[in-house]
N, C-alpha and C positions, 0 to 999 in steps of 0.2 A: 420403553422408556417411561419412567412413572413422573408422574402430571404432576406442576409444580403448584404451590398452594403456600400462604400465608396462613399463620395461625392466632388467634388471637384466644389468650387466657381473660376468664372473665369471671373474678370473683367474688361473689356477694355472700351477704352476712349467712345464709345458710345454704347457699349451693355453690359447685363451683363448673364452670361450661369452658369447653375447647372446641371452639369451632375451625375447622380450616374452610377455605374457601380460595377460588381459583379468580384469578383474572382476566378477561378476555380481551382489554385494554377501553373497555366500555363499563363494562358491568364485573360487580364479587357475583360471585356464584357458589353458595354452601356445598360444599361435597360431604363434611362427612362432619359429625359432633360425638361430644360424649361430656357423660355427665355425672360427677359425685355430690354428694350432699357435703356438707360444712358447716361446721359450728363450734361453738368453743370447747375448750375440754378444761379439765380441773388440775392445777396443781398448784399444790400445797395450800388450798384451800381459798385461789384465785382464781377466777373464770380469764382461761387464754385462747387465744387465737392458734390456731393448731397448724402453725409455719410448715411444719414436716409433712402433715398431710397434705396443703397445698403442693409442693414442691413434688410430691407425688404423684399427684395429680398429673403435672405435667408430665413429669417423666412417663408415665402410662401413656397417658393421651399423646406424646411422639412416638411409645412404641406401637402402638394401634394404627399410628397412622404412616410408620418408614416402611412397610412390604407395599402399601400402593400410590404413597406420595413423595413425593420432593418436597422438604420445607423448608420454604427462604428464610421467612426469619418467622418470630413470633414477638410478640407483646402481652403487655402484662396490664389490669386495670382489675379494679379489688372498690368495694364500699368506700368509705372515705372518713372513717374515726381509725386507722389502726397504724400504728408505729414501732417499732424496733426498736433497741440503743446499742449501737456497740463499743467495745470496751477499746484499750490498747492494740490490744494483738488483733482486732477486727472480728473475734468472737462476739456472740452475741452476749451482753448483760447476762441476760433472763427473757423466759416465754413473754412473748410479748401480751401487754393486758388486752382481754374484747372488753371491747367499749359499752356494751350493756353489763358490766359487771359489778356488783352492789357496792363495790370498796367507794363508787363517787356518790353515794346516795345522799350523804348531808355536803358534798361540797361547796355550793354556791356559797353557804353561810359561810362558810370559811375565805372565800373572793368578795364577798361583802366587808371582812376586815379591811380589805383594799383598795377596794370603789365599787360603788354602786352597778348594776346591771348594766345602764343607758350609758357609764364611762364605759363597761369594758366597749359596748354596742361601737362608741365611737371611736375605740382604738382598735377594732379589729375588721368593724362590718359586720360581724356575725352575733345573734342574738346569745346568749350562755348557756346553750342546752346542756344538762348535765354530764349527757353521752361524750360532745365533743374533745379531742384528741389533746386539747389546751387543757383541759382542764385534771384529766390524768396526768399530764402530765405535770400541772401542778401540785397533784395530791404526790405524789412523789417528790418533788420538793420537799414538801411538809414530812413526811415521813421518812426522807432521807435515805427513801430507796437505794439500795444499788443502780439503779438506772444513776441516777445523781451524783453518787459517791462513787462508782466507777465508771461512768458512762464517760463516752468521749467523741460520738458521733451519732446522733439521730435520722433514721433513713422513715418514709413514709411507707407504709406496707407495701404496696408496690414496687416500689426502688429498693426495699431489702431483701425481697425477693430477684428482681433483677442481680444485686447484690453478692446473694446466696448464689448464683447460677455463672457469674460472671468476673468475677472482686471488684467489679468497677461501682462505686457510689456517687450519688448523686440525688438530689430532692426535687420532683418533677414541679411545675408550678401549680398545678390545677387542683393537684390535690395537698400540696402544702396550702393552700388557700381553705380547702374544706376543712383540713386538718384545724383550720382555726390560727395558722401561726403566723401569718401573713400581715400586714397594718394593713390600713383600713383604702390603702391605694390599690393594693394586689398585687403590689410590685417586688415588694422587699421583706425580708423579717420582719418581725416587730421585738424588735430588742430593748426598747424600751417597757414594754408591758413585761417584756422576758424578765428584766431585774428587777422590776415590782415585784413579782410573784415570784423571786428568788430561783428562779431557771438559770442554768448556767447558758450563756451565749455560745461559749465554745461549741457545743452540741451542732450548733448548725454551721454547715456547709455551703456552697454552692448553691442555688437555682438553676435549672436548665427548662426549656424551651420543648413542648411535649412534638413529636414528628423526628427524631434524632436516633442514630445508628450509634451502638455502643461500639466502641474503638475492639473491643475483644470478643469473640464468637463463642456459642454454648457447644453443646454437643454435633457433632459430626459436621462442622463450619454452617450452623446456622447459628446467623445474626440475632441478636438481642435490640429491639427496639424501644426506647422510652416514647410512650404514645403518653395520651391523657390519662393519667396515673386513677384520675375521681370516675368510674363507672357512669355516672350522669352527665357529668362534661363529656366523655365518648361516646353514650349515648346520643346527644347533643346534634353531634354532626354528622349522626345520621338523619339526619332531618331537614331535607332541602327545604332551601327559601325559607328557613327559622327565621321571623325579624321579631320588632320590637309589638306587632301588631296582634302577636299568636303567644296566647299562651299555651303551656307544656304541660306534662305530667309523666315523669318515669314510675312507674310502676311494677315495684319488684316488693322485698320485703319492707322496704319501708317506701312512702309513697316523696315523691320529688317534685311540689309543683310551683311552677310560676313563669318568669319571663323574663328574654333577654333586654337588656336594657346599654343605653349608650354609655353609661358609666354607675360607679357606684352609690349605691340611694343610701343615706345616711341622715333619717330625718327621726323625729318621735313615731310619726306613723308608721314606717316601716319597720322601727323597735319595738312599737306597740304589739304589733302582729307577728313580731318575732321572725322576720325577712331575716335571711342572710344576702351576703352578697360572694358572688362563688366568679373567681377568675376563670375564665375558658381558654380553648386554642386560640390562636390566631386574635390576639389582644381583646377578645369578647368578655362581654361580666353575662353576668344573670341574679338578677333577682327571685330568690324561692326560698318553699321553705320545706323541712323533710319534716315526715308523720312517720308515727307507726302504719304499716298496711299490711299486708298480707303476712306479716309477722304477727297479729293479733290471730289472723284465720288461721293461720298455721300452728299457733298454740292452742288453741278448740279444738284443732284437727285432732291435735296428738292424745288428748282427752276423748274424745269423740273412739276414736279408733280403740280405746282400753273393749268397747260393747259392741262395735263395727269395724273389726278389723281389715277389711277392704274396703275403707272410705277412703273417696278421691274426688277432686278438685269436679268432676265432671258431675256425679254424685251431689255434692254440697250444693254446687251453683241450680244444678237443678231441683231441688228441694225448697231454693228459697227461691225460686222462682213461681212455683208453687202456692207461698203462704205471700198471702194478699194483703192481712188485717194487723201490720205492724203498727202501734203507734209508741215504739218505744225507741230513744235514741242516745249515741252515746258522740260524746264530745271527744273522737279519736285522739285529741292532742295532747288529751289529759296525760299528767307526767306518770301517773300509774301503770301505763301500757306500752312504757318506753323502755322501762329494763327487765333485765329476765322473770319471767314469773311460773312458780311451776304449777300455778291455778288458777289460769286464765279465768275459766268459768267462773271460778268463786271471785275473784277483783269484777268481773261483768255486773254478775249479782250486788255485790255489795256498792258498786257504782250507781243502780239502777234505785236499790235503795235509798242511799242518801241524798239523790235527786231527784226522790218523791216519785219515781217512776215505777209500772208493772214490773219488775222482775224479768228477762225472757227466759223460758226453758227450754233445752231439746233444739236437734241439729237444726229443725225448719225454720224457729222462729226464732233463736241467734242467727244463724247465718241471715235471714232477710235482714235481719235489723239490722246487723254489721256492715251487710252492702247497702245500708237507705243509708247509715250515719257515714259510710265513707264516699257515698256522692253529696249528701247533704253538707260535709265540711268542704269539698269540693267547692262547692254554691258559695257558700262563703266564703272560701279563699276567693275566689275570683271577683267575688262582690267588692270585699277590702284591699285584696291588688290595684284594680281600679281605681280605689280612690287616692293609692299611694300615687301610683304612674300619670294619672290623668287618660289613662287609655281604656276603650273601649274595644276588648277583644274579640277577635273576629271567629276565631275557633277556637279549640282545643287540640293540640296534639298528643296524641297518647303513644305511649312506645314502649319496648321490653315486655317480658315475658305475661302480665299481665293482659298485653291487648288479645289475647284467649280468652279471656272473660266478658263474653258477649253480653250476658244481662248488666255487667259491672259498666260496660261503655254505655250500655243505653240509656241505663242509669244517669251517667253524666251526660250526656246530652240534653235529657230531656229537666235536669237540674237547674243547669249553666244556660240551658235555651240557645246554645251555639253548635253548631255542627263540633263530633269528633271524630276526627281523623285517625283511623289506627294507622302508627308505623309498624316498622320491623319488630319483631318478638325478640329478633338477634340485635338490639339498634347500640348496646354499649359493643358488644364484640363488633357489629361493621364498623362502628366511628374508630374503635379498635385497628380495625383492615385496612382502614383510609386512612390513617397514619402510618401508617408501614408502607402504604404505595405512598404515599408523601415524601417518606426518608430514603425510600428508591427512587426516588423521581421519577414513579410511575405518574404522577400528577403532582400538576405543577404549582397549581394555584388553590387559596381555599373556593374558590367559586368552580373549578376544575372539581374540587372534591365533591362539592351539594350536586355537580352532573350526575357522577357515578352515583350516590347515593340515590338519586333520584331512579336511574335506569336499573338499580339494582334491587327495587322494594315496591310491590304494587300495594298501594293504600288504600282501607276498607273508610267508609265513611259512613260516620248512625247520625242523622239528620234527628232534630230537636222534637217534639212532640208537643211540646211549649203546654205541658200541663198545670195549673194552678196548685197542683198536689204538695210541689216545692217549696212554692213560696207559704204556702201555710205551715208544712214542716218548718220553715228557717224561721218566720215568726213565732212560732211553739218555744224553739230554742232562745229566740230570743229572750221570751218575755218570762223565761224559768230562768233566766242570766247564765245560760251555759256558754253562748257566743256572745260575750258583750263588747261591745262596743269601744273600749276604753281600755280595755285590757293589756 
């Protein structure tokens, strides 16, 4: 009889993971993964989301897995900028756009026509990062897209995928929140910004409530569940005893940090800093904010690899572990390493330039540097969280595929001066798992849930070092105005 297992899809900006995993009414248990890469592909001369090859994905990854499993259901969670439109007939529009694609590169000036940054901040929650899903979707608007002129229901990447596998639609709440399209309570549309920025309202549907069985079954009567549609909200709950006290950090290709909070923060400081605020399960917010991260390493890599074609992550970390005598840094948040770029190294260089700094060259001394400046923004986020929340955080929690990067946790430890906790490497696919035992009423409650999570994940812990080394790099920074204060 082959062993019954949940599956959970887990898609990020450039890879895509099926993990199953078994039940024992205590504990998940990974039986078995697999893994493609992901990224946009070109047409007609727009960077898209490559829908087909997802959906492929899956189909592979169930037949890999129907000769030695039983699969109850599966779930679906994806980054959290990507959207669909469908037409009349329920076809799709058009490839849906990726959200690093250059067509939004002067957008804001064009939302400037509308209201200022700090209005849209307070009708949405969310700072206007250029990336964000709202704002494509504006620029389509403006250009009178097919999405606009035929469009007739908007699904979040996740739910259109659901969609594509099942006909049934619906818009999860977690990540129509990320998506930007949410008012600034987390509750509702925001259809009032919608008619500002000339969006049609009709576009949107329903809300649904993430832990939910779709009424129609995929291939061979396995269920389809709507979990937490945003990858970092599913990550989220894998994270027993999250409260307001512990700050986070998901760490995949781009970096996710900050902290849950009792309700939505909607102040100057928190726009200063460019906080979003992100609806969760189980009526939870969070205050954070997303960076470029290992989307920056991973364009070096692909560079790096034209002269070292067997460079790997194991490789890089150990090289810069190596080089000692960094004194050069970069301001991750900068908006130049936020969209596609097909010359990392050359934006590095030219960054280090016009901020009066050495140059770095060569795998040892980028990579050090990339991992001091992405602990050293670290420091600073947590230093500026702080003075939003009034709270002094007691650790760090680090999660997803990132906490492999042993020098990178040390890093933050000894930055932040707080213990880091590694979670799960798998922590969006289990928060993933734990919604689908939710909507089975394999667990009942969400404190029922942070159990299982708990017995399901042994946590490594890197203890602070409390070197002075930090705090003179965050002072350097400062006083060149790369983190200032005000901004």
């Amino acid at each position: 009889m082959k062993e019954p297992v949940y599956l959970a899809t887990d898609i990020g900006a450039t890879g895509i993971k099926l993990v199953a995993a078994a039940f024992d009414g205590t504990r998940l248990e990974v039986k078995d993964s697999w893994s493609v890469k992901n990224g946009p592909i070109v047409d007609h001369g727009r960077e898209c989301a490559d829908i087909d090859a997802m959906l492929l994905a899956i189909q592979k990854g169930l037949q890999k897995l129907e000769p030695h499993y039983q699969c109850i259901s599966l779930g679906i969670d994806t980054y959290g900028n990507g959207y669909g439109i469908l037409d009349a007939s329920g076809n799709l529009v058009m490839k849906p756009h990726h959200y690093r694609d250059k067509r939004i590169a002067n957008i804001r000036k064009e939302l400037h026509k509308h209201m200022t940054d700090y209005q849209f901040y307070q009708s949405t929650g969310n700072y206007p990062i250029k990336t964000r899903a709202l704002l494509h979707l504006f620029l389509d608007a403006l250009e009178a897209s097919p999405h606009i002129t035929e469009g007739k229901y908007l699904l979040p990447l996740p739910n259109l995928l659901e969609y594509l596998m099942t006909g049934e639609h619906t818009s999860e709440i977690t990540i129509a929140s990320v998506l930007c399209l949410l008012d600034s309570s987390g509750k509702t549309w925001n259809y009032p910004l919608f008619r500002t920025l000339g969006i049609k309202e009709e576009l949107f549907g329903s809300l649904s409530l993430p832990g939910q069985k779709k009424g129609v079954t995929y291939k061979k009567g396995i269920s389809v569940v709507t979990v937490a549609g945003h990858d970092t909200e599913s990550a989220l709950l894998a994270v027993p005893g999250l409260d307001t006290s512990k700050a986070f950090i998901s760490m995949g290709t781009s970096f996710v940090f900050g902290a849950r909070v009792k309700a939505p923060v909607i102040t100057k400081e928190s726009f200063k800093e460019r906080y979003k605020n992100m609806r969760g399960a189980f009526g939870t917010f969070s205050l954070c904010k997303d960076v470029p991260g290992f989307w920056i390493l991973e364009r070096c890599m692909e560079q790096w690899r034209t002269n070292v074609p067997n460079l790997n992550y194991a490789m890089v970390c150990h090289t810069a572990q190596n080089f000692r005598e960094n004194r050069t840094f970069l301001n991750i948040s900068d908006d130049r390493f936020r969209v596609s770029e097909n010359n990392i190294l050359g934006a590095i260089h030219n960054y280090c330039i016009e901020t009066g700094q050495k140059p770095v060259e060569g795998i040892e001394e980028t990579s050090r540097c990339l991992f001091e400046s992405y602990a050293l923004y670290i420091k600073w986020s947590m230093e500026r969280l702080s003075k939003i929340t009034k709270v002094s955080y007691q650790s760090l929690e680090a999660m997803n595929g990132g906490v492999f990067n042993q020098l990178l946790l040390q890093m933050f430890a000894d930055a932040t001066e707080v213990p880091v906790i590694a979670r799960s490497p798998w922590a969006s696919a289990m928060g993933n798992l734990l919604l689908q035992l939710y909507a089975h009423k394999e667990i009942g409650s969400e404190r029922e849930l942070g159990e299982v999570a708990l017995m399901s994940c042994t946590p490594i812990t890197y203890e602070s070092n409390h070197s002075s080394y930090w705090g003179e790099c965050l002072q350097y920074m400062k006083d060149k105005g790369l983190y200032k204060e005000d901004s």
